[in-house]
N, C-alpha and C positions, 0 to 999 in steps of 0.2 A: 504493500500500500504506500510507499515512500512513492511512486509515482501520481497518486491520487492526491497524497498530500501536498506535492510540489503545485500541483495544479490546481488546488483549491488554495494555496498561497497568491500563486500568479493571477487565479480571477480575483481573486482580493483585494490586489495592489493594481489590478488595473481599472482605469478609469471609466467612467459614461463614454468621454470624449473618444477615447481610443476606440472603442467598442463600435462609436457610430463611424468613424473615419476606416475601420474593417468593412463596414457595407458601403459607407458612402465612396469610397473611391476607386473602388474596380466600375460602380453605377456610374462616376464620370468618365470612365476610361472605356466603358461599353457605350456611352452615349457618345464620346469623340468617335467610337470606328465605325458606329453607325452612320451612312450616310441620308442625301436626300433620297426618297424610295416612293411609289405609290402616288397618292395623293399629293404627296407637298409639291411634286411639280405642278399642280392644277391649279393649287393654293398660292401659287407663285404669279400667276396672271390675277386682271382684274374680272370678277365673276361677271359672263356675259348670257346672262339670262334669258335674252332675246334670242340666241343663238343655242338654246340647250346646254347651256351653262358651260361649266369646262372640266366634266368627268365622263360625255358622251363619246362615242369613238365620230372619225369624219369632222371632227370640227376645224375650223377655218383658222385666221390670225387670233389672236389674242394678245393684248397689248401690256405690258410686265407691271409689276407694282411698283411705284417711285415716289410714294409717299402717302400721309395719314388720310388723305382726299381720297387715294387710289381705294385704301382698305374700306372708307366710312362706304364710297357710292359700289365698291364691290357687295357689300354686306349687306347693303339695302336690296338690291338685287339678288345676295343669295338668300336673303330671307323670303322673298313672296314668290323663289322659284324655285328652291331645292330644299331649307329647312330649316329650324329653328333653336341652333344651335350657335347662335351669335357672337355671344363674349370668348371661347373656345375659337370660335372662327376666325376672328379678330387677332385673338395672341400667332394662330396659324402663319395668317398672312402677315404680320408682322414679323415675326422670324424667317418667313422666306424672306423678306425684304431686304431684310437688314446682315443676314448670313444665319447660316445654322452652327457656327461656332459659340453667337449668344447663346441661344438654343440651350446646346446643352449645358453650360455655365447654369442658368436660370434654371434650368429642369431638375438639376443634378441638387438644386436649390429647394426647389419644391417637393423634392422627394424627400430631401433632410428634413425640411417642414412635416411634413404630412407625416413621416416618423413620428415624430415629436410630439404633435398632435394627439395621433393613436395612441402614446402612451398617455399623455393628459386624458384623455377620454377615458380611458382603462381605471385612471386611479383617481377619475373623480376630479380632476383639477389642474392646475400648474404647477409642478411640485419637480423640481432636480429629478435628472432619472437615475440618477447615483442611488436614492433614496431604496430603486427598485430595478435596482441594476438587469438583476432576470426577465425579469416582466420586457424590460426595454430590449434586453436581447429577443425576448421569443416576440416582441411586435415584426422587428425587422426579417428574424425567422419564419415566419408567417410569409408576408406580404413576399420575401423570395421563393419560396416556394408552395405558397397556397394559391399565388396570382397565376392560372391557369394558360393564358397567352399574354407571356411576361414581356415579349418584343415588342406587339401589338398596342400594348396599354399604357407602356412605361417607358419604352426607348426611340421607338417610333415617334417621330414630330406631330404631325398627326392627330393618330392614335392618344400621343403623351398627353397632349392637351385637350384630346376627348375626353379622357376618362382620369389619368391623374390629377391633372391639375383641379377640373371638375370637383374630383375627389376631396381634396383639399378645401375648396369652398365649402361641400358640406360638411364635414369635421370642421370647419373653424364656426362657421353659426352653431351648430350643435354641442361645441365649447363652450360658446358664449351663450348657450340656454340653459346647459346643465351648468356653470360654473358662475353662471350672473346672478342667483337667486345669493350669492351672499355676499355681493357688491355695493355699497355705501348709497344712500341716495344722493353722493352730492357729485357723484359721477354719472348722474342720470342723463345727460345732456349729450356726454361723446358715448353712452351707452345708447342711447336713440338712433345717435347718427351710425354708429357702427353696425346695429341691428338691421337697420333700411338696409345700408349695402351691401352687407352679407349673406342676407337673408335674400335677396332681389337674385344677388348668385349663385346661390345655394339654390333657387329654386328654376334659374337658367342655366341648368348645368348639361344634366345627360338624362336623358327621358325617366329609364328602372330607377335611374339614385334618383333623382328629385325627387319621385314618386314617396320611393320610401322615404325619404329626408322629410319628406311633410308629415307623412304617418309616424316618423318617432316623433320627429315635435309635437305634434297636437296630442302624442299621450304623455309626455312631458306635463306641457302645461297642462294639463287635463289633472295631473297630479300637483302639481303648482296650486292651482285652484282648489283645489281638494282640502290642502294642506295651508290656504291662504299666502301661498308665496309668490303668486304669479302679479309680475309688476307689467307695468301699461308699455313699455319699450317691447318686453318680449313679445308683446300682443301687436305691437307696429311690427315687429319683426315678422312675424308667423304672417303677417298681412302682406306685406313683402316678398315673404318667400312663396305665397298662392300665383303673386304677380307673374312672380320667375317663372314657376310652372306653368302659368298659363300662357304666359310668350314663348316659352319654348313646345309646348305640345300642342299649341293651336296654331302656331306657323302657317301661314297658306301653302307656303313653300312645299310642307309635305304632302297634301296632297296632290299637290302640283309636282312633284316627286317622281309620285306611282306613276301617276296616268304617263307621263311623258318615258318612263325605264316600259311601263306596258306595250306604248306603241313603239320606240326604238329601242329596248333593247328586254323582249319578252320572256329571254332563255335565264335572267337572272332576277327574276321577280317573283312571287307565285302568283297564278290567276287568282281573279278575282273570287272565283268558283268553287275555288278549294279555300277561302279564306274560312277560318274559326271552323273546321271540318279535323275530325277524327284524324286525316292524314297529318294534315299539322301539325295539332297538340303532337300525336307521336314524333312524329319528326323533331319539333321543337323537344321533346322530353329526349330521345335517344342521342340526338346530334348537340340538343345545350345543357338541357336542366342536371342531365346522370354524370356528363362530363367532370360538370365543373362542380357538382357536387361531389363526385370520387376525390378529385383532385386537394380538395381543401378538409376531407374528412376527418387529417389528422388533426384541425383546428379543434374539432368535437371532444378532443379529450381530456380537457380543462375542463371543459361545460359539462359533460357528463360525469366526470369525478366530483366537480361542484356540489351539482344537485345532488348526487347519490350521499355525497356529507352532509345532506340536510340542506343546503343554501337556496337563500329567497330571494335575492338579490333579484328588486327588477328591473335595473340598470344591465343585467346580464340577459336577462330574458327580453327585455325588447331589442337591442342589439342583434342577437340570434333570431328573430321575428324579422328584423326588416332586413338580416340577411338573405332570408328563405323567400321575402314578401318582393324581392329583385330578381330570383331566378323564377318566382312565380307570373309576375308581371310580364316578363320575357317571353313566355307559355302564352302569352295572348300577340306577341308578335307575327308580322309575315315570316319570319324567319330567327334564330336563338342563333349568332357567332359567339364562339369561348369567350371573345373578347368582353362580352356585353355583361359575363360574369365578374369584372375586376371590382364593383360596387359593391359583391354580395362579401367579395374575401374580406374587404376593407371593412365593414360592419360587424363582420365574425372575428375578424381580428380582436376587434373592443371588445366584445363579447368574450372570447378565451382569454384575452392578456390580463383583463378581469376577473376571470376563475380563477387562473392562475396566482395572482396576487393571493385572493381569499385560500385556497388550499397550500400555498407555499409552505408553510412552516410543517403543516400534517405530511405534505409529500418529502420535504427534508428528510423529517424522523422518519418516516418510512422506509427511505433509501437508503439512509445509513444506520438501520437498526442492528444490524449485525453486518458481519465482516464480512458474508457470500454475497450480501445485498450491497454493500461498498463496490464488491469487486465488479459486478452484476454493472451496476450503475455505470462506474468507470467504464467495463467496456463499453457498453451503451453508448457514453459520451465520447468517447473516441470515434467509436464508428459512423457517429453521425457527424462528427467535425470531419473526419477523413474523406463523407462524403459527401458532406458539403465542399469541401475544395476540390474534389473531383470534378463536382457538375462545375463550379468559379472556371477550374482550369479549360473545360469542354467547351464553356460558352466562349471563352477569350479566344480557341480555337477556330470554333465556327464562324463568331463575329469579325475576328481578323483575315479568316481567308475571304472571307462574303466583301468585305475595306479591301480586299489589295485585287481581287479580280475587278471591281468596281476600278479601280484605281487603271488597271491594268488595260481597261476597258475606253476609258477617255483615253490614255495616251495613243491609243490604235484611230479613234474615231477623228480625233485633231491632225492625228497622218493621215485620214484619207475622205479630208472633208469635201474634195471634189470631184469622191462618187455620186455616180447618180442614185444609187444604192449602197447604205452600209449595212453586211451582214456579219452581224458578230455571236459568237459561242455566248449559249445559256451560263447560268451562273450553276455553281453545283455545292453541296454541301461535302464537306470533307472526310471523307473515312467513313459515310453515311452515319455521324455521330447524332442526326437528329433521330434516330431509330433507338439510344440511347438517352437522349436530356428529352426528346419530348418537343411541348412547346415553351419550356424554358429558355430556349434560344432559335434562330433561326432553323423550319423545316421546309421540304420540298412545298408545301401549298403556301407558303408567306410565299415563294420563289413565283408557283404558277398564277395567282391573285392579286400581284402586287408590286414586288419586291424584287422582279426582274420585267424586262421589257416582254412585249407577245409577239407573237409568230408573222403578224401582219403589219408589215409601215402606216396603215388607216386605223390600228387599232390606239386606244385611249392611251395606254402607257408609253408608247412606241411616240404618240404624237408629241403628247408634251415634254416629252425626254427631250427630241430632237430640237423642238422650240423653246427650251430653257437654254440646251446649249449651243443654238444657233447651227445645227446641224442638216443635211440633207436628209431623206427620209430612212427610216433603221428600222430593222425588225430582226430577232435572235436566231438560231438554229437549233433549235433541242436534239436533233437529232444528232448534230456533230457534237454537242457535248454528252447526247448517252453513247457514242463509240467510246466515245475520250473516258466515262468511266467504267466500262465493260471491257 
């Protein structure tokens, strides 16, 4: 046990700080080798709505962003003709604009936030996570690996500001609801005005979290009330946060959406005909709800050691409610992407890093009640540290060859910009390591969806690729790149 013991001295003596700089910095060094992919090139032009906006295939010129004019009258335009995801859309095109080396600076920023956050949520407040050293480890444990399409949600430009930074908005109003009931009244003033804007984004975030973000608030203060603690700020808040919601889910844009992906582009929508039908819901349960529920199951074992110790906590129990009430929500979608579950983990995280807190000291003595149960343990914890840095070293593998083929890829297109055609080799994953990590890092469908060009110079990623970098028309060769890995 001198091995155990060495390493119960060393978590001892090491700090919050170091702890978060263990996750936070490989997260900025996978956000640097990630490049622009997908959508950011479409997000890079100003939205032409008249024209079928700029995620259709066959679209024409489109004219770049060059400033806050460019993004306000794009976003006017993608609201009443594609969707109603605004403030997200806004930060979008503003990091195309500006480069996506901000980008990941600010992202790499918002993810240390929204860390921080989750623990605050977890333990009730703003308190040093020194205090709860564990706890702040297993938030960040979580969200690495219970966030089901981690590229997608978290690394991706995009993606990042779909749903993390989203994220963030609603954990910061839902901080300042659970942790404002014991704030002075003589801060009522910048507590009104932080409520209005939080709440306004919190509820213009991402369709399933806003949803639920209203459903925990309103049983919040439903318990405020109860208890006589519900002050008049929290209630402009909650008024606020209905606004968000309802600017983002009654968008014209989306239905304006449908009908225009129905008649141009039919093969990636469901009919109308199969909409809320038996095929569906299954669909949605086997391809989203089982998925990303498998995925995040180990979060459940806090919360069920919890309760089964007796615990009432309903801080834990609505948490675990509006996680389930996100991949429920999604079950009434045309369609359930992994993506759409990154709301459900982030709510279940509060929820477990919360059990966890409350049974800590019973799971301590448990694990080191005797010496087979020390040993027990230690292995445990080694092996899950071991592989944890296996998946770290997998991702930096895949992420850096997916950056140097990219890379590898411009310097051919800039030698042969005075084809009338450039055809260049698909992108490929390495050692077919995503048959390993999953979708913790880049796999073949990020590659065929998104995250490389398509087969056609007229198709949507093919066009704007060429018209970000001023290029003739480009389309991939899948085939030359499956000899190359066969």
């Amino acid at each position: 046990m001198e091995i155990g013991l060495l390493l119960h001295r060393l978590w001892q003596r090491t700090s919050w700080q170091v702890v978060l700089l263990f996750f936070a910095v490989p997260f900025l060094i996978r956000n640097l080798l990630m490049p622009l992919a997908a959508d950011d090139f479409s997000y890079a032009f100003i939205w032409d709505g008249e024209h079928w906006g700029n995620l259709m295939d066959n679209i024409g010129h489109r004219e770049p962003i060059n400033g806050f004019g460019d993004i306000l009258v794009s976003q006017w335009s993608h609201y009443f003709t594609w969707g109603g995801r605004t403030p997200s859309m806004i930060f979008i095109q503003f990091f195309a604009w500006v480069g996506k080396v901000w980008f990941d600076i600010a992202n790499t920023a918002v993810f240390v936030m929204l860390m921080l956050v989750l623990y605050w949520l977890s333990v009730g407040g703003v308190q040093s996570p020194g205090r709860h050293k564990g706890v702040f480890l297993w938030v960040m444990v979580c969200m690495l690996f219970g966030v089901i399409d981690y590229i997608s949600t978290m690394l991706w430009m995009t993606g990042a500001c779909v749903y993390l930074w989203t994220g963030l908005w609603e954990c910061l109003f839902l901080l300042l609801i659970i942790s404002g009931k014991r704030q002075e009244v003589r801060g009522k003033r910048l507590l009104m005005s932080t409520a209005t804007v939080s709440g306004l984004l919190a509820g213009w975030s991402e369709e399933a979290g806003s949803l639920a973000t209203v459903a925990l608030i309103a049983c919040y203060l439903f318990l405020y009330y109860r208890h006589r603690q519900l002050r008049s700020w929290m209630a402009v808040g909650f008024v606020f946060l209905l606004i968000g919601c309802g600017l983002l889910m009654l968008a014209p844009g989306s239905l304006h959406r449908e009908e225009l992906m129905l008649q141009l582009a039919p093969e990636y929508v469901l009919p109308k005909e199969k909409l809320f039908t038996a095929e569906m819901f299954w669909d949605n349960f086997t391809e989203g709800f089982l998925p990303v529920l498998a995925w995040q199951s180990f979060l459940f074992i806090p919360i069920v050691l919890y309760f089964w110790r007796g615990g009432r906590s309903h801080h834990v129990l609505l948490f675990t409610a509006a996680s389930m009430l996100v991949l429920c929500t999604m079950m009434f979608a045309p369609e359930f992407p992994l993506r759409a579950g990154f709301h459900s983990t982030m709510f279940l995280t509060v929820a477990s890093a919360a059990a966890l807190r409350q049974i800590a000291p019973w799971l301590k003595q448990s694990l080191t009640a005797t010496q087979s149960r020390r040993k027990l343990s230690l292995a445990i914890g080694c092996g899950c540290l071991t592989y944890a840095l296996a998946v770290m070293a997998g991702c930096f593998m895949v992420e850096g060859s997916y950056r140097q083929q990219y890379d590898e890829r411009l310097v051919y297109v800039n030698q042969h910009r005075d084809a009338d055609l450039l055809v260049v080799r698909a992108f490929h994953i390495p050692y077919g390591l995503d048959n390993y990590l999953g979708p913790r890092s880049l796999t073949d469908l990020h590659l065929i969806y998104g995250f490389d060009l398509e087969s056609k110079p007229t198709d949507n990623r093919s066009l704007m690729y060429a018209l970000y970098y001023g290029l003739p028309p480009i389309r991939i060769d899948r085939e030359v790149d499956w000899k190359k890995r066969n």
